[in-house]
mmCIF file as gemmi writes it, N, C-alpha and C atoms, coordinates in Angstrom:
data_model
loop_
_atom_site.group_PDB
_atom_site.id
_atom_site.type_symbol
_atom_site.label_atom_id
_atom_site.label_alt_id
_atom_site.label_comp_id
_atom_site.label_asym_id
_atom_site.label_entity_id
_atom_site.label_seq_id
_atom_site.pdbx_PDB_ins_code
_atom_site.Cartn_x
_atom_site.Cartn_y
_atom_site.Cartn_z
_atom_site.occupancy
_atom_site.B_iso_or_equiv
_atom_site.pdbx_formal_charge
_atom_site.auth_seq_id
_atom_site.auth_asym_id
_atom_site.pdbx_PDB_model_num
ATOM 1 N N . UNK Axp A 1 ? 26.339 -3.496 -8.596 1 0 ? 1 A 1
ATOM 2 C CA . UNK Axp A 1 ? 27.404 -3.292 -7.649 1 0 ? 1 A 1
ATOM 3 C C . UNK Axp A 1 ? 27.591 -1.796 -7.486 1 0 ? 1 A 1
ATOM 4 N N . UNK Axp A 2 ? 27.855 -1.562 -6.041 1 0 ? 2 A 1
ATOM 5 C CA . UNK Axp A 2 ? 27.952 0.293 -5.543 1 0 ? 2 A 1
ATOM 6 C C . UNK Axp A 2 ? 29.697 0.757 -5.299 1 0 ? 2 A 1
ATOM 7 N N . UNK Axp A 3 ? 29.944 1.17 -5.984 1 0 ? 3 A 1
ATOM 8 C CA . UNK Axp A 3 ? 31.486 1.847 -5.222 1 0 ? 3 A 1
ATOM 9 C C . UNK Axp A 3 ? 31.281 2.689 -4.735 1 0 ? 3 A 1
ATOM 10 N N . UNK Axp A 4 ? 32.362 3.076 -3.6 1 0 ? 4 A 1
ATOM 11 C CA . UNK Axp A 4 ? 31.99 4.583 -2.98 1 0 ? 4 A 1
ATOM 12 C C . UNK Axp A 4 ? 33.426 4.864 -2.431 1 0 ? 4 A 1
ATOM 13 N N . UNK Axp A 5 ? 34.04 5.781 -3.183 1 0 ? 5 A 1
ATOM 14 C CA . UNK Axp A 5 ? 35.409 6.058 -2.378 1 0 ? 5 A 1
ATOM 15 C C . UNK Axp A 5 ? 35.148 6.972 -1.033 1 0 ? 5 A 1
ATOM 16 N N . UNK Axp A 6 ? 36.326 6.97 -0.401 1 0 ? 6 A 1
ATOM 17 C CA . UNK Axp A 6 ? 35.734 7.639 0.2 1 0 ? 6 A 1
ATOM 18 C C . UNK Axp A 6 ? 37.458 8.001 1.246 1 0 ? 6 A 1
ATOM 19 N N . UNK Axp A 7 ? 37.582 8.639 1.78 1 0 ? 7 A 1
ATOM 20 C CA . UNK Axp A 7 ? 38.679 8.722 2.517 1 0 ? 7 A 1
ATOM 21 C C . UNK Axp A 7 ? 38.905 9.22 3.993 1 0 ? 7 A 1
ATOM 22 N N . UNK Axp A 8 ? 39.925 8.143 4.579 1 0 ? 8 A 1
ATOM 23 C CA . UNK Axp A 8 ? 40.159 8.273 6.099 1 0 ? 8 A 1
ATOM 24 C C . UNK Axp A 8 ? 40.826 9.428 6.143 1 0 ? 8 A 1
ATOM 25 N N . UNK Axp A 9 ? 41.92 9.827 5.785 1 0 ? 9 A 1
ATOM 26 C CA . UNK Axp A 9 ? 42.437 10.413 5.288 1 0 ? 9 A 1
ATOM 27 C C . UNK Axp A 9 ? 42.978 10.937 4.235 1 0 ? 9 A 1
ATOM 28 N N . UNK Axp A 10 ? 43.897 12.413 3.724 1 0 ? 10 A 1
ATOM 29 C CA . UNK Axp A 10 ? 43.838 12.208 2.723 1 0 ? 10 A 1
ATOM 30 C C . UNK Axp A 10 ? 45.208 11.592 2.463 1 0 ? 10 A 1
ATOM 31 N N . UNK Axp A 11 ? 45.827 11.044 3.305 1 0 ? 11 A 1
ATOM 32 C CA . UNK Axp A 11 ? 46.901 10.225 2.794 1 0 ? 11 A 1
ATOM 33 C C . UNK Axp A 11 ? 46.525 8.338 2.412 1 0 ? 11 A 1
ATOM 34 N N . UNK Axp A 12 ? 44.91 8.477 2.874 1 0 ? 12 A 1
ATOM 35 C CA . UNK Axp A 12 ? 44.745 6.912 3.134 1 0 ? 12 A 1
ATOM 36 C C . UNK Axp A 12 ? 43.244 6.882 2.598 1 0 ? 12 A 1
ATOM 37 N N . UNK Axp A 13 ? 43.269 7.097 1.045 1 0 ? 13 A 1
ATOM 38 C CA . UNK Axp A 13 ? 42.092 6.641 0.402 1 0 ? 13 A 1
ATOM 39 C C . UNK Axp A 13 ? 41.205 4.932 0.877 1 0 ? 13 A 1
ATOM 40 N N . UNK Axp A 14 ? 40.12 5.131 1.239 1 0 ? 14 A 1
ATOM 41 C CA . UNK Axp A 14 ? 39.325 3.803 1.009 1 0 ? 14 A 1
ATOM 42 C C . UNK Axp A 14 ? 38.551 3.548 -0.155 1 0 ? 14 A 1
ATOM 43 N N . UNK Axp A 15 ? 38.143 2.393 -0.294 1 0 ? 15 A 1
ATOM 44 C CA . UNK Axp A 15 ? 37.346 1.992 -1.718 1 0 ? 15 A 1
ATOM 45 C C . UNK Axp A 15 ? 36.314 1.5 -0.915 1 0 ? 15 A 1
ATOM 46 N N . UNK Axp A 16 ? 35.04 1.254 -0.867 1 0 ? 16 A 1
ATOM 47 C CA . UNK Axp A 16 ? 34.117 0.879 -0.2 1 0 ? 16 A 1
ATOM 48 C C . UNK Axp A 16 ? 33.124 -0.235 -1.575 1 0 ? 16 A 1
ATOM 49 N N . UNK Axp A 17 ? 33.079 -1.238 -1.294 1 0 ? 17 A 1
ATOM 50 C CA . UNK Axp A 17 ? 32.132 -2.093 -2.373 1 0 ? 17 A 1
ATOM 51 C C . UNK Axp A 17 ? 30.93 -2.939 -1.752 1 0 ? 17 A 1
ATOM 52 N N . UNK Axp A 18 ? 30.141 -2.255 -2.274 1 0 ? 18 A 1
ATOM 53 C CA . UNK Axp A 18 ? 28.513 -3.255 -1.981 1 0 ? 18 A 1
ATOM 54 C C . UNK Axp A 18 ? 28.329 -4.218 -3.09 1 0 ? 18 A 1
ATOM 55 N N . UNK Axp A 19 ? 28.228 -5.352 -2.488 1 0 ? 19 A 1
ATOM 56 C CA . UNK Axp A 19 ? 27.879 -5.992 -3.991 1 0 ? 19 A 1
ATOM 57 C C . UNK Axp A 19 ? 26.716 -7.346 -3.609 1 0 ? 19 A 1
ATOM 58 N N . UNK Axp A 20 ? 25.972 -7.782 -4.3 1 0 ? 20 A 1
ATOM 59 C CA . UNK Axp A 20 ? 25.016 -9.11 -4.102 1 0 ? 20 A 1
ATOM 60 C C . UNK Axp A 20 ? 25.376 -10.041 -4.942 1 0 ? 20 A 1
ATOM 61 N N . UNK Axp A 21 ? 25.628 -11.096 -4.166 1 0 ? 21 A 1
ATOM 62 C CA . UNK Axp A 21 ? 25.676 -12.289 -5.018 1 0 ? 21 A 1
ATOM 63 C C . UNK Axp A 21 ? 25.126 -13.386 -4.676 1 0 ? 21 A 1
ATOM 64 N N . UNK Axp A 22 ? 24.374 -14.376 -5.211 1 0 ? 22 A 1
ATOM 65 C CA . UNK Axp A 22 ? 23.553 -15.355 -5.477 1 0 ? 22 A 1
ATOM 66 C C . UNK Axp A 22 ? 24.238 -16.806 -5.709 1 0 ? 22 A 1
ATOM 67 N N . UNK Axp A 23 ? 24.267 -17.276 -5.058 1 0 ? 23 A 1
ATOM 68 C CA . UNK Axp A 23 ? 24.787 -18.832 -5.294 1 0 ? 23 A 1
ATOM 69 C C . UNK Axp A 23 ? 24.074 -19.604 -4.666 1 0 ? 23 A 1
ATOM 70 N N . UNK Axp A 24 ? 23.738 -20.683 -5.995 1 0 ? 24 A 1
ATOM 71 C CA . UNK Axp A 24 ? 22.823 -21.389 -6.363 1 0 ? 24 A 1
ATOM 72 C C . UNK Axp A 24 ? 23.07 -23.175 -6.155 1 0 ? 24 A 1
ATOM 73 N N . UNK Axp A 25 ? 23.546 -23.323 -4.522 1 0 ? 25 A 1
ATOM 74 C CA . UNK Axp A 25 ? 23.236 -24.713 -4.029 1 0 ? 25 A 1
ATOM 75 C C . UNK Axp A 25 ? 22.952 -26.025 -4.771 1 0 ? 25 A 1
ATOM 76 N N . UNK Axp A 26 ? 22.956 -26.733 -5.515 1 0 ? 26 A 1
ATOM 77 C CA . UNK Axp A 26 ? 22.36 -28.27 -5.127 1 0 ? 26 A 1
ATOM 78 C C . UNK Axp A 26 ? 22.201 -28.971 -4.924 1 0 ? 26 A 1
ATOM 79 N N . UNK Axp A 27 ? 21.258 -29.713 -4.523 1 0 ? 27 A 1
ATOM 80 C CA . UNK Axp A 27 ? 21.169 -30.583 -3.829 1 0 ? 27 A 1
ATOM 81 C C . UNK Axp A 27 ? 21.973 -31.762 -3.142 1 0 ? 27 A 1
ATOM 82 N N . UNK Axp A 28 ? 22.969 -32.216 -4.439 1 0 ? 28 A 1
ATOM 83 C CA . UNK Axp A 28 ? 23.858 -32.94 -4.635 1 0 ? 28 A 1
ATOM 84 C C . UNK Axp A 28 ? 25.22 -31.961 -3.751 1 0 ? 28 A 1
ATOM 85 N N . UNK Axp A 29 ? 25.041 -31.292 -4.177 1 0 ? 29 A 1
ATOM 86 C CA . UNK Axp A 29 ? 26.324 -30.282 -3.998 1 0 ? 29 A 1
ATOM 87 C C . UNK Axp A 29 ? 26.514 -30.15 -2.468 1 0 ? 29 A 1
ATOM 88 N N . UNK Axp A 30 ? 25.101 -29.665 -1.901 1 0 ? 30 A 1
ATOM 89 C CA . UNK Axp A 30 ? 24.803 -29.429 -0.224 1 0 ? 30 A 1
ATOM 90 C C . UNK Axp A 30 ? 25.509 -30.712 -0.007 1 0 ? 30 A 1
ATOM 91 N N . UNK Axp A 31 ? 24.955 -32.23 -0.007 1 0 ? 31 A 1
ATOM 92 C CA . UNK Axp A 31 ? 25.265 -33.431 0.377 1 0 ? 31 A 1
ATOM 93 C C . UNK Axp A 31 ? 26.832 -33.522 0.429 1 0 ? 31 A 1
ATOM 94 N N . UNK Axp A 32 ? 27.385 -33.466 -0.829 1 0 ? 32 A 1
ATOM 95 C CA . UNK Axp A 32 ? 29.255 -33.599 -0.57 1 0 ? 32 A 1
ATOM 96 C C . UNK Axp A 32 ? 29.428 -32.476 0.659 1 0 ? 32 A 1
ATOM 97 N N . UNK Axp A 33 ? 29.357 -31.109 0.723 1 0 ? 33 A 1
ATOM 98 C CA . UNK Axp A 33 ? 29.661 -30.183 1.317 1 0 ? 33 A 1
ATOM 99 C C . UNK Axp A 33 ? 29.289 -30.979 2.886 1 0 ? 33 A 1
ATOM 100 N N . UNK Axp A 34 ? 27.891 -31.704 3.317 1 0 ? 34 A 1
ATOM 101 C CA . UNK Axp A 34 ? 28.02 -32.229 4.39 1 0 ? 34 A 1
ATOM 102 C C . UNK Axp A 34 ? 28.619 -33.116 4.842 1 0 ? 34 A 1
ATOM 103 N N . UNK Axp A 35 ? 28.886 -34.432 3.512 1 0 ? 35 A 1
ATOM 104 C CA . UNK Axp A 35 ? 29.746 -35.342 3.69 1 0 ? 35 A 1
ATOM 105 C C . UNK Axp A 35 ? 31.475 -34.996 3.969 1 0 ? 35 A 1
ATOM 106 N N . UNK Axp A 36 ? 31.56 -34.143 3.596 1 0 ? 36 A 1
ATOM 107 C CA . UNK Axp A 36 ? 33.26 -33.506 4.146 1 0 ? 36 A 1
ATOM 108 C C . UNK Axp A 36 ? 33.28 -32.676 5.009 1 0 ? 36 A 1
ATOM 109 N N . UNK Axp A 37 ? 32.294 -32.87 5.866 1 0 ? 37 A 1
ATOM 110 C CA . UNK Axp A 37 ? 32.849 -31.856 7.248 1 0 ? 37 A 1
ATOM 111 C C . UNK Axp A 37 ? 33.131 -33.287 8.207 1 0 ? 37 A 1
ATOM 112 N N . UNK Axp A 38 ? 33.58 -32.321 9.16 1 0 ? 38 A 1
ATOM 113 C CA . UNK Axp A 38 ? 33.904 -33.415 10.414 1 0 ? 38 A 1
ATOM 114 C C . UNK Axp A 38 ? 32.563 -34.093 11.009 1 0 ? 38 A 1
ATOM 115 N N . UNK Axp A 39 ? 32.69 -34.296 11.935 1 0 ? 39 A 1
ATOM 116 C CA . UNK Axp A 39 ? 31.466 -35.244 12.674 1 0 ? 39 A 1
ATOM 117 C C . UNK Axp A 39 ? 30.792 -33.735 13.722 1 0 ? 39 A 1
ATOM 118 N N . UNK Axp A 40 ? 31.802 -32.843 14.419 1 0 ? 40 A 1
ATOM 119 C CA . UNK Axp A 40 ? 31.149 -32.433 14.957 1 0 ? 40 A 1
ATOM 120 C C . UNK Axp A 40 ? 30.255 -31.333 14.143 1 0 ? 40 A 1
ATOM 121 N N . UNK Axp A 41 ? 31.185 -30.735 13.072 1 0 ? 41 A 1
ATOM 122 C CA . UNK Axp A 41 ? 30.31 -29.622 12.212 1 0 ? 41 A 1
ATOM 123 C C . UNK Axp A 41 ? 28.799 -30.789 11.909 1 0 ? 41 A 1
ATOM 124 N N . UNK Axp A 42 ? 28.884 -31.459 11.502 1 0 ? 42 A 1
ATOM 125 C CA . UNK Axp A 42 ? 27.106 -32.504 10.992 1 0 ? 42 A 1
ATOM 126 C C . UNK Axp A 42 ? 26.228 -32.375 11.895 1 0 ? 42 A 1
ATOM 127 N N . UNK Axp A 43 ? 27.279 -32.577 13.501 1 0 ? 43 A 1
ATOM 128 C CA . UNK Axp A 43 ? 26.201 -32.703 14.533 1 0 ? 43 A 1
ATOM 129 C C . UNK Axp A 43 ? 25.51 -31.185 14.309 1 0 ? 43 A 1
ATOM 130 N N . UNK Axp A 44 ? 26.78 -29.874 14.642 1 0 ? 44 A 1
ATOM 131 C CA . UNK Axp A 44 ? 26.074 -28.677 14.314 1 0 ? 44 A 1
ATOM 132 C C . UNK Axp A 44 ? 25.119 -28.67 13.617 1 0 ? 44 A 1
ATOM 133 N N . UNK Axp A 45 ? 25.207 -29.122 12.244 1 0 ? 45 A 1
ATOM 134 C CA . UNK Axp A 45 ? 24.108 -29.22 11.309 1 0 ? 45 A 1
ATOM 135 C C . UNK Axp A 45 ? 22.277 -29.349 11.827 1 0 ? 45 A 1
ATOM 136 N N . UNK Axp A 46 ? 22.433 -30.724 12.717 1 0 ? 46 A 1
ATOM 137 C CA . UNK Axp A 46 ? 21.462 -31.022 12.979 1 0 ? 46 A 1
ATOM 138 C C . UNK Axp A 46 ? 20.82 -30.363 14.079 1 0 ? 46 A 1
ATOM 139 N N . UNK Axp A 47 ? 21.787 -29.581 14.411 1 0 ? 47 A 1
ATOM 140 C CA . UNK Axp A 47 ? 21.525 -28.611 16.347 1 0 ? 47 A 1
ATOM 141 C C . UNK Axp A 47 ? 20.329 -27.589 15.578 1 0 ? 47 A 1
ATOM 142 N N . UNK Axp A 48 ? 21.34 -27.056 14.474 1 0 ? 48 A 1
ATOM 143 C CA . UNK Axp A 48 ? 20.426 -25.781 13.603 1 0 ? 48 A 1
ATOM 144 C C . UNK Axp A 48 ? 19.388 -26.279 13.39 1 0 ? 48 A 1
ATOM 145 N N . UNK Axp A 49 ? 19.331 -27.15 12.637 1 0 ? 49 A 1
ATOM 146 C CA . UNK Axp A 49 ? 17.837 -27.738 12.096 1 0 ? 49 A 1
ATOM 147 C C . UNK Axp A 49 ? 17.098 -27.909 12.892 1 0 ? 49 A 1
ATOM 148 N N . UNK Axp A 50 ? 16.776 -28.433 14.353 1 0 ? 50 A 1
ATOM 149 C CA . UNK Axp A 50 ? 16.573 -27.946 15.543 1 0 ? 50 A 1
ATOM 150 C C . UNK Axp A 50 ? 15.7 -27.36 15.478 1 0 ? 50 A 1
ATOM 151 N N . UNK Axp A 51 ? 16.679 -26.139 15.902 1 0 ? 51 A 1
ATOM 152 C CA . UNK Axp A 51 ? 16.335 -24.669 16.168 1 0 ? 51 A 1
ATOM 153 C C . UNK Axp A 51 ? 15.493 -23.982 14.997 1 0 ? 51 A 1
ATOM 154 N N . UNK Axp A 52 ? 15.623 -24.298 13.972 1 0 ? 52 A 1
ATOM 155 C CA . UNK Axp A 52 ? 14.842 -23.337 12.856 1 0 ? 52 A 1
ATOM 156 C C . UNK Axp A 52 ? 13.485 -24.301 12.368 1 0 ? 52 A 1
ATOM 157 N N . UNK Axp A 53 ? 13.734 -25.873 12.751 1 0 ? 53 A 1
ATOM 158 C CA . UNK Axp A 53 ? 12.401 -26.516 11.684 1 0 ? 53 A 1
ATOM 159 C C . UNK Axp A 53 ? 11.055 -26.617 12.767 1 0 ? 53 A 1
ATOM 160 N N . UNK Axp A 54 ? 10.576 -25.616 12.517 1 0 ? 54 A 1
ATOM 161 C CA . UNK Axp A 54 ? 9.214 -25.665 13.355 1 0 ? 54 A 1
ATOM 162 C C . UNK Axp A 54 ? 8.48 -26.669 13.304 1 0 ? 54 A 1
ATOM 163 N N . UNK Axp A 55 ? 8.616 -27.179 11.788 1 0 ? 55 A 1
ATOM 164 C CA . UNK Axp A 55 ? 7.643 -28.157 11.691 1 0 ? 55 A 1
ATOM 165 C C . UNK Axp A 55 ? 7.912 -29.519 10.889 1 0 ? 55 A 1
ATOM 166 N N . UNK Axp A 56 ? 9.086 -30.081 11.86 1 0 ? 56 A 1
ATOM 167 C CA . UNK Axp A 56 ? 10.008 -31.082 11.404 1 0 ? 56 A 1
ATOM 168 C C . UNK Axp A 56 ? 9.541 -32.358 10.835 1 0 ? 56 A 1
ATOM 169 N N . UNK Axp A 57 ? 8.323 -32.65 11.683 1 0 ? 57 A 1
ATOM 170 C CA . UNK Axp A 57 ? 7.586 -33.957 11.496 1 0 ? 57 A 1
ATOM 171 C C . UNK Axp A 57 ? 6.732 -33.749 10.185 1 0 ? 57 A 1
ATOM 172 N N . UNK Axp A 58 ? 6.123 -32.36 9.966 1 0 ? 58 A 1
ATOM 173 C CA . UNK Axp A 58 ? 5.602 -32.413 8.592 1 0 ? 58 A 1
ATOM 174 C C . UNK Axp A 58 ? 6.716 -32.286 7.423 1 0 ? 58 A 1
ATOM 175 N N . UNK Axp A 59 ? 7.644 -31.809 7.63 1 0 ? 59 A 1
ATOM 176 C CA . UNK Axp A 59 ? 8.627 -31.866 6.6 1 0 ? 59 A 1
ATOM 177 C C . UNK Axp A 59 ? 9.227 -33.236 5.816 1 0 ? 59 A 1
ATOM 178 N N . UNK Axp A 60 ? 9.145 -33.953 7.072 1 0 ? 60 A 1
ATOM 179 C CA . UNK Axp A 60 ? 9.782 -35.673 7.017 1 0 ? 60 A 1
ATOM 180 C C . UNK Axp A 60 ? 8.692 -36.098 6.542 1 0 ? 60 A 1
ATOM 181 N N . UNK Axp A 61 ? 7.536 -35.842 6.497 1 0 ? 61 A 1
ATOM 182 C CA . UNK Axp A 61 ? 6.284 -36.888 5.611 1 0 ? 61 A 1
ATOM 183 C C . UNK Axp A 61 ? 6.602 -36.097 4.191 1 0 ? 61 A 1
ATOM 184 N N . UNK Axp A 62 ? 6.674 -34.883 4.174 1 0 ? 62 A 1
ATOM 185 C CA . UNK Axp A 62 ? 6.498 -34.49 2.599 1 0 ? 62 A 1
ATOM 186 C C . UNK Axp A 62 ? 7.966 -34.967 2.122 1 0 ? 62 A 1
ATOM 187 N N . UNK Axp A 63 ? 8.819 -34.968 2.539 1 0 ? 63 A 1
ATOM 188 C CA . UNK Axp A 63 ? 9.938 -35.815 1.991 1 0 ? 63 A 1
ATOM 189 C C . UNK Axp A 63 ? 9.919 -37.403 1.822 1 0 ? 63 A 1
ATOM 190 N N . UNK Axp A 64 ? 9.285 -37.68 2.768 1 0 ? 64 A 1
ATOM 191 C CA . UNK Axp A 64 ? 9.097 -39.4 2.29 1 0 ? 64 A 1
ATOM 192 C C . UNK Axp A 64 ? 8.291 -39.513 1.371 1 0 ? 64 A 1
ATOM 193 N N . UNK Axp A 65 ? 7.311 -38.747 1.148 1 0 ? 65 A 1
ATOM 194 C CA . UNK Axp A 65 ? 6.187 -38.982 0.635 1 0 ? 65 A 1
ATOM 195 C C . UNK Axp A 65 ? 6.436 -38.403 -1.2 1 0 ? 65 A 1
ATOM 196 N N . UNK Axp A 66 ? 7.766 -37.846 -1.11 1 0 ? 66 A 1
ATOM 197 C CA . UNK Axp A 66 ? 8.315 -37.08 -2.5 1 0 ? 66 A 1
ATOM 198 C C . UNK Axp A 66 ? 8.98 -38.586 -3.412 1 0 ? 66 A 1
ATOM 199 N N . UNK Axp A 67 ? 8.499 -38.329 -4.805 1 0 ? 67 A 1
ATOM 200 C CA . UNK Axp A 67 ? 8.249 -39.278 -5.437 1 0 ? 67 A 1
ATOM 201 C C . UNK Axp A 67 ? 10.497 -39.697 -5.68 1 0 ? 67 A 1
ATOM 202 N N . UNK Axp A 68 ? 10.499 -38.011 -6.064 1 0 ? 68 A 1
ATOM 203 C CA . UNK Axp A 68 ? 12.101 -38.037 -5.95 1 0 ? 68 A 1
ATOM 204 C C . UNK Axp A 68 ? 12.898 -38.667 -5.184 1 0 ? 68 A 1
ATOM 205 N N . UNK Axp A 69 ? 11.936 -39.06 -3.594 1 0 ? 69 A 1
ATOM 206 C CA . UNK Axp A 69 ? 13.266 -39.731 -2.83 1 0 ? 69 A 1
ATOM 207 C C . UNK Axp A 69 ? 13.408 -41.375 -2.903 1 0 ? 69 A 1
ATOM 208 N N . UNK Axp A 70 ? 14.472 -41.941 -3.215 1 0 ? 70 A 1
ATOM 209 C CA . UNK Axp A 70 ? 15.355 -43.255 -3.467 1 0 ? 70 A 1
ATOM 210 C C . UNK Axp A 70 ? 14.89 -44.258 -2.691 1 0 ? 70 A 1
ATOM 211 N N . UNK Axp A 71 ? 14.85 -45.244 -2.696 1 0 ? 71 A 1
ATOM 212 C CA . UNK Axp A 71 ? 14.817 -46.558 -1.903 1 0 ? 71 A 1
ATOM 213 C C . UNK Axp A 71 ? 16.253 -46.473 -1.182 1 0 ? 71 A 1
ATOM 214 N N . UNK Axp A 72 ? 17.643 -46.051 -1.731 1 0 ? 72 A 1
ATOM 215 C CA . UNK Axp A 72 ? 18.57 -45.659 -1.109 1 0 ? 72 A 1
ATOM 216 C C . UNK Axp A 72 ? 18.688 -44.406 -0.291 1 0 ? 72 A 1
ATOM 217 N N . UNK Axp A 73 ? 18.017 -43.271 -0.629 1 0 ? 73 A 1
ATOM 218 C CA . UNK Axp A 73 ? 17.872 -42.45 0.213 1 0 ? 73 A 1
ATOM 219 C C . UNK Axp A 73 ? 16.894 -42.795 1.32 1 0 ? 73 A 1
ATOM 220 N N . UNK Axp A 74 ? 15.989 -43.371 0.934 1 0 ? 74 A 1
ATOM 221 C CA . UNK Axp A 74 ? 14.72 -44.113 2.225 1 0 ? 74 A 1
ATOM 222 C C . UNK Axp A 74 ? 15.846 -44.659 3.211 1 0 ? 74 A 1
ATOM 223 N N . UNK Axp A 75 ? 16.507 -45.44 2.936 1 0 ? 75 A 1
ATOM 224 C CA . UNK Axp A 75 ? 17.21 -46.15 3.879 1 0 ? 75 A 1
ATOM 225 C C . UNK Axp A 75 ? 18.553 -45.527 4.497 1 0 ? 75 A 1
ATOM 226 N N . UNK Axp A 76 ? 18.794 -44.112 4.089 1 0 ? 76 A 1
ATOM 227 C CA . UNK Axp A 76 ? 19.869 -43.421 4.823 1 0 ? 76 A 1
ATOM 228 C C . UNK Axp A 76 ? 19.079 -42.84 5.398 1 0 ? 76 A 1
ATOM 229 N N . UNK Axp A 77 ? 18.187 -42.088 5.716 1 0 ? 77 A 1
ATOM 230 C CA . UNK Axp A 77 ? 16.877 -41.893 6.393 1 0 ? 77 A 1
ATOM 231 C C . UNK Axp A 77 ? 16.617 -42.659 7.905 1 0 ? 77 A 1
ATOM 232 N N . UNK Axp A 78 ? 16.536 -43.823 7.507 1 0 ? 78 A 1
ATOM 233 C CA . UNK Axp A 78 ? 16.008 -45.07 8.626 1 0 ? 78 A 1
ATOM 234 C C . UNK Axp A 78 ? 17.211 -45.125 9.123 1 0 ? 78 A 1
ATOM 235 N N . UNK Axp A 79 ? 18.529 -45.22 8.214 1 0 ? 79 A 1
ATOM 236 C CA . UNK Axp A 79 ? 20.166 -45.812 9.468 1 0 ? 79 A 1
ATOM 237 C C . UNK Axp A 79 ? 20.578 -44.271 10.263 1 0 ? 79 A 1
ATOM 238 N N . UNK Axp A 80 ? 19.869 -43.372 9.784 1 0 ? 80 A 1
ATOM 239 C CA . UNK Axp A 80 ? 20.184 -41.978 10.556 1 0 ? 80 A 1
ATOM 240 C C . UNK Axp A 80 ? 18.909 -41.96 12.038 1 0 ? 80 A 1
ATOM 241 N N . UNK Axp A 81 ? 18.169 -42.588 11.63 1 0 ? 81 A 1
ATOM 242 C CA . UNK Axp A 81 ? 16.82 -42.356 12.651 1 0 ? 81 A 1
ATOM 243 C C . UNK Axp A 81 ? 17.318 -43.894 13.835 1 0 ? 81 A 1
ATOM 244 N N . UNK Axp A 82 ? 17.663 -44.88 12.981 1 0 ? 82 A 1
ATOM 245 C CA . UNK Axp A 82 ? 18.312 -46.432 14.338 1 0 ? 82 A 1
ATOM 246 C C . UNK Axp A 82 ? 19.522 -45.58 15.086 1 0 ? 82 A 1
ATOM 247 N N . UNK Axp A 83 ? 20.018 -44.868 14.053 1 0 ? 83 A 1
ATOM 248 C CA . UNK Axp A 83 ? 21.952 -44.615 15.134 1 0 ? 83 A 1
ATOM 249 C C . UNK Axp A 83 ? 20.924 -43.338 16.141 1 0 ? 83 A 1
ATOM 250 N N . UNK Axp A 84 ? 20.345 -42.652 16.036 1 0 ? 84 A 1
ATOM 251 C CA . UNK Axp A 84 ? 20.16 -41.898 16.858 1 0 ? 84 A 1
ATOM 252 C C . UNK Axp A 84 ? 19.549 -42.067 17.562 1 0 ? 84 A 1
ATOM 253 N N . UNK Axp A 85 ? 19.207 -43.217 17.822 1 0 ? 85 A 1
ATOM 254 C CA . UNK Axp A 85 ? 17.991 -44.33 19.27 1 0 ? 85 A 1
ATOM 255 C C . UNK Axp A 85 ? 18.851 -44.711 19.489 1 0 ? 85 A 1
ATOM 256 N N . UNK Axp A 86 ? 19.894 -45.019 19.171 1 0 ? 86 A 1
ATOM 257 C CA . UNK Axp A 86 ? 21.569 -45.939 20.117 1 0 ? 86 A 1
ATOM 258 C C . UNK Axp A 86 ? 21.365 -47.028 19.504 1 0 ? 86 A 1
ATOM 259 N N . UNK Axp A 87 ? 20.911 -47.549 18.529 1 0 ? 87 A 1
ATOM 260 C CA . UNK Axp A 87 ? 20.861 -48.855 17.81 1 0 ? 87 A 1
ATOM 261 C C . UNK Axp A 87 ? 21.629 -48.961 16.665 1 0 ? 87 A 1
């Protein structure tokens, strides 16, 4: 971490702080954090993902294809892929 005083004046000292910090997501954790937003922040969710997953269709095979994912997660998967055909 950097301090740097520094002043607007000299009646009106500033403190200036650089600092990095690292927080460490998981998996589980992301999921509640999505499950408690509203409906439209999720949709956001999925606008981004969008926009950034170049390569969406290979991502969805290496995730199905991950030994880690659930017969219950398989199937939140499939009721996310029917509601978004209008079924």
């Amino acid at each position: 971490m950097k301090a740097i005083t520094t002043e607007i004046d000299k009646h009106h000292p500033r403190l200036e702080i650089t600092s990095t910090l690292q927080i460490i997501v998981s998996p589980e954790h992301l999921a509640e954090l999505f499950w408690n937003m509203e409906s439209a922040e999720q949709a956001l969710v999925f606008n981004h993902l969008a926009e950034i997953a170049h390569s969406l269709p290979m991502q969805l095979q290496f995730i199905t294809d991950s030994e880690e994912l659930s017969a219950e997660g398989r199937g939140v998967m499939r009721l996310i892929g029917e509601y978004s055909n209008g079924n």
